[in-house]
N, C-alpha and C positions, 0 to 999 in steps of 0.2 A: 504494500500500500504506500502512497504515496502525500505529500502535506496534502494535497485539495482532497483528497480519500478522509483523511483523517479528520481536517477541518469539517468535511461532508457527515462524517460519522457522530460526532462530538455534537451537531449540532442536530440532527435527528434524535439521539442519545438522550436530550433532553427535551426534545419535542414528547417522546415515549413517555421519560419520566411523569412532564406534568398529567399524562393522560395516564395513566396507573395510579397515581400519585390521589387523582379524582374520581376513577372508577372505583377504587379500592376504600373509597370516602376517607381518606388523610387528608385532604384539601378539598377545598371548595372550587368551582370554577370563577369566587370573586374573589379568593384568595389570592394577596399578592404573590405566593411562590408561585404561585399556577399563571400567572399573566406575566411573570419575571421570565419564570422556564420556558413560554411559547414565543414571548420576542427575543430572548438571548438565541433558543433554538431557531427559531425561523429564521432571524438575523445573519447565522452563522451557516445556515444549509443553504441562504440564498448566496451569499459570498462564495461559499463552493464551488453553486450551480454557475454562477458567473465568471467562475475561474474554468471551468468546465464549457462555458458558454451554453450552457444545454438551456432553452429558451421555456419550454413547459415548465419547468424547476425552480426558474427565476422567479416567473409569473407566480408561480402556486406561493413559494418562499418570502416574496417580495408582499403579497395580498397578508398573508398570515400575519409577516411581521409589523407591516401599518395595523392591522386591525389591533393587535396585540399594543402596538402603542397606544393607539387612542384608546382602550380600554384603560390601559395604565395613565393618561392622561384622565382621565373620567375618575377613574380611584382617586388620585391623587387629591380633587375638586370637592 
């Protein structure tokens, strides 16, 4: 494997997390680990996917991780 594999990995890794993390009712989906782990995750497998150039991955990565902010904005308010 190589850094954009690993950066790809790390940041799905945590995408998984917060969704186990919620199914398993240890967090809430308005809980900030759960909104911290989807934009760090999403943030980190769209940076991959851009390194990769792989254009579906961007898009999917890219949507996740604005939504995840403005969620995180909205908490914050």
């Amino acid at each position: 494997m190589n850094l954009t594999d690993w950066i790809g990995f790390i940041g799905v890794a945590l995408i998984l997390l917060a969704y186990i993390l919620n199914v398993s009712n240890r967090i809430s989906n308005t809980h900030m680990a759960f909104i911290l782990l989807n934009f760090i995750g999403a943030s980190t497998a769209c940076f991959a996917s851009v390194l990769l150039n792989y254009w579906p991955f961007i898009i999917l990565e890219g949507v996740w991780a604005f939504v995840s902010l403005l969620t995180l904005f909205r908490f914050k308010k």
